[in-house]
C-alpha positions as CSV (number, residue, x, y, z in Angstrom):
1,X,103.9,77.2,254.1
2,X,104.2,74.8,251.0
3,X,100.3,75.2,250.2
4,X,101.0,78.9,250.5
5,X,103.5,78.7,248.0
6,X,101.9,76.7,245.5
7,X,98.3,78.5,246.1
8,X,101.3,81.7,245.1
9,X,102.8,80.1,242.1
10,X,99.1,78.6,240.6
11,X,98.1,82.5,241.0
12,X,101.4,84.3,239.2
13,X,101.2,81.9,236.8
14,X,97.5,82.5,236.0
15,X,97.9,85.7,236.0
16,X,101.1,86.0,233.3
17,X,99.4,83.3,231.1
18,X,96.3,85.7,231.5
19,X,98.3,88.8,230.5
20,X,100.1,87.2,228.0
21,X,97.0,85.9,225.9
22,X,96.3,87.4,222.6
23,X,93.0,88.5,222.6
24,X,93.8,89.4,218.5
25,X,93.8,85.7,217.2
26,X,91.2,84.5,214.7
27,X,88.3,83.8,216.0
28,X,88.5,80.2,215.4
29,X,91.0,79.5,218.3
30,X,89.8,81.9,220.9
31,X,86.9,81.4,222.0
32,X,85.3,84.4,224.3
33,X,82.9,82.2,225.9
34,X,85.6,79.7,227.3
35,X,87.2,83.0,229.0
36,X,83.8,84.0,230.4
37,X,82.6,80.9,231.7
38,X,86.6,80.1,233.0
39,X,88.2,82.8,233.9
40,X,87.5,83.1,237.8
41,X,88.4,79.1,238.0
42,X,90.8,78.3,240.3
43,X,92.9,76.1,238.3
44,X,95.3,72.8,239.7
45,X,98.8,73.2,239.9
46,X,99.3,70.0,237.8
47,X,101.1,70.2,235.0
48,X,100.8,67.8,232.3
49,X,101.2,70.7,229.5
50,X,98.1,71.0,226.7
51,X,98.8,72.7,223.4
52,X,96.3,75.5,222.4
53,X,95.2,76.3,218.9
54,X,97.6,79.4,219.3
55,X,100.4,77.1,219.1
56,X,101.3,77.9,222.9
57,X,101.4,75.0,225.5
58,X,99.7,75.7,228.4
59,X,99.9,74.2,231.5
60,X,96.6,72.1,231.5
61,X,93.3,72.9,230.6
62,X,91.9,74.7,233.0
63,X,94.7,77.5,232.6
64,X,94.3,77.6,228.9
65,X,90.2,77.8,228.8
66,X,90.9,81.0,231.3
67,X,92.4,82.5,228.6
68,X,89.7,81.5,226.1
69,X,92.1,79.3,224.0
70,X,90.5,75.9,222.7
71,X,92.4,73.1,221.6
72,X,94.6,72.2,218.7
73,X,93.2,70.6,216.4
């Protein structure tokens, strides 16, 4: 039951930091090739938080390359 949970929360919160991205930022911070090659990955449910370019901290790295965000710089 707890796996099923987590497996739950890793896939809603995927799936809002997927709908939430902005595909409209320059193209120096998204990068559509990170979102290609990531976006099916089935990302960890740790959560040490990583900060995108976008300014937006994401919960680790494989969530933010999903949405095609590098890393700030």
């Amino acid at each position: 039951m707890k796996t099923l949970l987590t497996n739950s929360l890793m896939i809603a919160t995927v799936a809002f930091c997927l709908a939430s991205c902005k595909k409209d930022l320059p193209d120096s911070c998204y990068d559509k090739t990170y979102h290609d090659e990531h976006k099916n990955d089935i990302c960890t449910a740790d959560c040490p938080g990583v900060t995108g370019c976008d300014g937006k901290t994401y919960c680790n790295e494989c969530v933010m390359h999903s949405n095609g965000i590098k890393h700030l710089q």
